[in-house]
Steps between C-alpha positions, in 0.01 A plus 500: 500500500765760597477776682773755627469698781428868338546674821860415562603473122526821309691573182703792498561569138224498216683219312514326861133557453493370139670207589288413812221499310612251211634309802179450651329443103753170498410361774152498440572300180327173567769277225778627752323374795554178746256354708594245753295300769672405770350248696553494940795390613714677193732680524670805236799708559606755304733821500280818497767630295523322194091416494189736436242312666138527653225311657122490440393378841499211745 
């Protein structure tokens, strides 16, 4: 599942489009996917930089 927020995230440039929309095309590609379970009591860190990441729900 990923989502962006569409309000706050607009390309400036056609090609900015072009390349927003194969951006979002990858990362519906299920073979590039991870799913993890995390059980209570884990614990992840990561660095918002260097990881795309979302979250289906609690």
């Amino acid at each position: 599942m990923w989502t962006r927020d569409k309000e706050n995230t607009t390309p400036l440039t056609e090609s900015a489009v072009a390349a927003l929309v194969m951006l979002e095309a990858q990362l519906q590609n299920e073979p590039l996917k991870q799913y993890v379970v995390y059980q209570p009591g884990d614990l992840l860190l990561i660095k918002n930089q260097r990881l795309l990441h979302s979250r289906e729900g609690f």
